[in-house]
Every structure is written in structure tokens, then in C-alpha cells.
N, C-alpha and C positions, 0 to 999 in steps of 0.2 A: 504528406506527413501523416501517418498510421500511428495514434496512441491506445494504450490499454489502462484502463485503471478501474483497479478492484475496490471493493465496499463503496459505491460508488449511489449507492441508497441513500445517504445521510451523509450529515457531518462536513467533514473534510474532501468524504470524496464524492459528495453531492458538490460542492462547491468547486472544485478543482476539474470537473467533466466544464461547468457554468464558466470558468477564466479558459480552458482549454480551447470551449466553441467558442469564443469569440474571433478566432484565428477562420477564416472559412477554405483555408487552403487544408486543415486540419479535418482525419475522423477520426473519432472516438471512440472506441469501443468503450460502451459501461457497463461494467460487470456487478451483479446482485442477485441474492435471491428476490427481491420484493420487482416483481414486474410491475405494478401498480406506481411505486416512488420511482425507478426510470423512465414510464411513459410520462410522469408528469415533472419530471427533469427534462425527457426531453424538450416541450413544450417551452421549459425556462430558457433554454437556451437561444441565444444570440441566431446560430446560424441551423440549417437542419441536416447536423453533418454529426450528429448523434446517433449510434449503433447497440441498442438496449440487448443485452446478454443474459438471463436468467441465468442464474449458476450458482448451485451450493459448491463452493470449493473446498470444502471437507469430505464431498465425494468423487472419484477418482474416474465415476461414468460422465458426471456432469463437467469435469475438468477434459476429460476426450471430446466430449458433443462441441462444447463453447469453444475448444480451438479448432476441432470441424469447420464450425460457422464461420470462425474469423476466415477460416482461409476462403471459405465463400467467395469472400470480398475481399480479400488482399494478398498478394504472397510475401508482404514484408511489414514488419514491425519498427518502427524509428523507436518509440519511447514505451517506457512500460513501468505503470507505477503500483507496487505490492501495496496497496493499502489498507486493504478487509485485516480485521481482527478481532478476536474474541478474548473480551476476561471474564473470569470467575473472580470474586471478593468472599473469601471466605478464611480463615484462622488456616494456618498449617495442617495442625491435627484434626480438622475435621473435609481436608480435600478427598473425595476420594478419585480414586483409578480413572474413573471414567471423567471428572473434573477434569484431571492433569491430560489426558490423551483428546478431550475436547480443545483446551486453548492449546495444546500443542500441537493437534492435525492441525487448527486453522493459522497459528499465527508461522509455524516452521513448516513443516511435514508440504502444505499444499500451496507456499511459495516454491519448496524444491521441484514437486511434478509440474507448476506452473514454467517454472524456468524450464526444465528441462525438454518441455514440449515447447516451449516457444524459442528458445536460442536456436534452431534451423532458421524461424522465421524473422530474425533480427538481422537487419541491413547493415552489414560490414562494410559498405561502397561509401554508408556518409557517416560512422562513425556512431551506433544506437547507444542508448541508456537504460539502464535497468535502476530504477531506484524505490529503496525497499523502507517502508515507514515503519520503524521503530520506537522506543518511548525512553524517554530521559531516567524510567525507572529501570531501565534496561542496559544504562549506558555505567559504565565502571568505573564506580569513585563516588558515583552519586547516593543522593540522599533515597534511602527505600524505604517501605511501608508495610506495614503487617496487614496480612489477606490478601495480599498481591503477589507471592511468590512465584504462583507459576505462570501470570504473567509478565511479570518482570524476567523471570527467567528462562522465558521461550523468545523475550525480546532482543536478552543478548545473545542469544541463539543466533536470532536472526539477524544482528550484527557480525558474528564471528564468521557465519552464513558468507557476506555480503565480503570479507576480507578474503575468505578461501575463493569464492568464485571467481574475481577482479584479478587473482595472481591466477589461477589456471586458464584465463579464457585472455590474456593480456596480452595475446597476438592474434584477436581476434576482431580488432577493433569493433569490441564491446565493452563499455566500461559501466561497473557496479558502484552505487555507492549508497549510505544509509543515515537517514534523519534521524537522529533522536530526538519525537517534539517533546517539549514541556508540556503545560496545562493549556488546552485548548476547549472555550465552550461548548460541548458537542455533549449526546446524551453518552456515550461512553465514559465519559470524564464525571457523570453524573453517578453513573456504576459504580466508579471507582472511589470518589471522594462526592458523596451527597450533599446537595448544598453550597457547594463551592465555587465560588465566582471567578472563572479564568480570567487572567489579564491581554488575553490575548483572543480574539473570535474567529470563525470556525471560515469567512472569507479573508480573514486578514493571513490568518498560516496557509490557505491554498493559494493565495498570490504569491507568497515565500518561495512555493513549493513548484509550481509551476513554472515559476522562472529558472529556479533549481533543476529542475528537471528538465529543461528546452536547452540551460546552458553550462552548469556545470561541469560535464563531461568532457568539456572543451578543453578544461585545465587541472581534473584531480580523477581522479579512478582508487576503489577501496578504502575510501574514506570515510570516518562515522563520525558525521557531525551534529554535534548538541544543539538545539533549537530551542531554549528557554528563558522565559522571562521569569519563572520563578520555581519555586521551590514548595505544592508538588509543581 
């Protein structure tokens, strides 16, 4: 069993690499720029079935190189979890250009060439998952936030994203689907709202998420589901 998971430095998907290795039948690829916080991710890890990836995925040499390597080591991909993401916190009128094309290469733009070069290598014999983390401020109907717009709105991007792929690829035995988390402790949530105390921590959503992602797929494809305990 072959997984991938991005932003894999911290947070969510520091913790989600740490419930993954515990599987020893399982490797990992961990995807980040910080070579430093994967080597010492790997170390945490349960079993030594850890694959540290350096990879700015805002750049389109370093998204060729890292799937290079993967295939080093595997011709097939079972799971694969989008989770890098970048916000900017800043008022409307003072975003500019290069703000909006920063959080939108990383959070849309370099999931599409991410997919796009890895669905040859996803396993249609046992049925792969592709699942793409999203945020509650991203999801439609919900409550939003001023200085958060063009994260919030690269987020339902990448919801509507996860709807179109799941119907073109839905005889492909690949199924897409997409988390919107709520508040989760992690320092991005620190970015976002300073100070503020999630009800929820940053191994409790990766245990969520990784059983989502092992089993899900079993019974929903193009599905975006809300992950929150509160409101943000």
C-alpha cells in the first residue's frame, strides 16, 4: 500500500504521515519543502516505511523531479492526500496580484498538475483514493471571514475541483473526494484567526482523516464533506 501526502511538515499532515506509519504493510511518501521537519518526522514514526520528498509544489520542475522519484520506488499509487496549503490574511482591497496567484498556484493550480501526473500511477485493480483537504471557509453556505478571501475561495475551487474530477474519471476506478476541516490547532489556523483556541487538535483530525482516507472510497466518490466542530 503506496500513499502520498502533501504539507506533510507540520500540522495535519505531520500527523497523518505519524497514523499512516503505523501500518508497516504501508509507505509513505512525505511531501515538503522543509527537509529538516521530514527527517525528523521520519524518526517519529512507528515503522521505517517513511519516503521524505523535498518539494516546493508551487513549482512545476520540483512537481516533475518528486514524481520522478516516486516512481523510483513504486509504479503504483493506492492513496493520495492534497493537503499543502497556503493563506494570505489580508483585507480585500489591499491583496495584490501576486498574493492571489500565490494561494491559488498552491492550494488549486499545483493539486491539478499533482493529479494529473499521478492518475497513470493510481491503482485501478484495488480501487485508489484521491482525497483533497479543503476548509469549512471554503465550503457553501458557511460562515466566512474578512482577509480570507482568496483563501477561502481557492478552497471552493478546490471542492468544485474534486466534483468535476470524480464524474470524468468514474470508470476509472478512482474515486475523488473532499474534507472541508473546521478549526483545527495547527499554526495555519494561527495565520488565519491569532489566538484562537480550536476545539479540535491537529492528531485528533488526522485520525478522522486517515481512516477517511483508507476507507471512504469504499462507499461515496465526489463528495464534499464538512469536518467541523465549530464556527471558525
Amino acid at each position: 500500500m503506496n500513499i502520498i501526502v502533501t504539507g506533510a511538515s507540520r500540522g495535519i499532515g505531520y500527523e497523518l504521515v505519524k497514523q499512516f506509519s503505523a501500518n508497516s504493510q504501508a509507505t509513505i511518501f512525505a511531501v515538503s519543502r522543509n527537509l529538516q521537519k521530514l527527517e525528523q518526522l521520519k524518526k517519529e514514526c512507528v515503522h521505517s516505511n517513511v519516503i521524505p520528498l523535498v518539494c516546493d509544489i508551487s513549482k512545476e520542475d520540483d512537481i516533475k523531479k518528486m514524481v520522478s522519484e516516486i516512481k523510483k520506488h513504486t509504479g503504483a499509487i493506492h492513496f493520495f492526500v492534497n493537503n499543502a496549503g497556503a493563506i494570505v490574511n489580508k483585507p480585500f482591497l489591499e491583496l495584490t496580484l501576486a498574493d492571489q496567484e500565490y494561494v491559488y498556484k498552491v492550494n488549486v493550480f499545483s493539486v491539478m498538475s499533482l493529479i494529473q501526473r499521478l492518475l497513470p500511477m493510481m491503482d485501478e485493480n484495488s480501487r485508489s483514493h484521491i482525497v483533497n483537504i479543503s476548509s469549512m471557509g471554503g465550503f457553501q453556505g458557511s460562515a466566512k471571514f474578512a482577509g480570507l478571501s482568496a483563501y477561502s475561495s481557492s478552497k471552493a475551487a478546490l471542492a468544485c475541483l474534486t466534483e468535476c474530477l470524480a464524474e470524468e474519471f468514474k470508470d476509472k476506478n478512482i474515486s475523488f473526494n473532499c474534507l472541508a476541516l473546521g478549526a483545527v490547532q495547527t499554526e495555519m489556523l494561527n495565520e488565519a484567526f491569532p489566538g484562537y483556541q480550536a476545539p479540535v487538535s491537529a492528531p485528533e483530525m488526522a485520525s478522522y482523516i486517515s481512516d477517511f482516507v483508507l476507507n471512504a472510497h469504499k462507499i461515496m466518490n465526489g463528495k464534499i464533506v464538512p469536518v467541523s466542530l465549530s464556527t471558525p
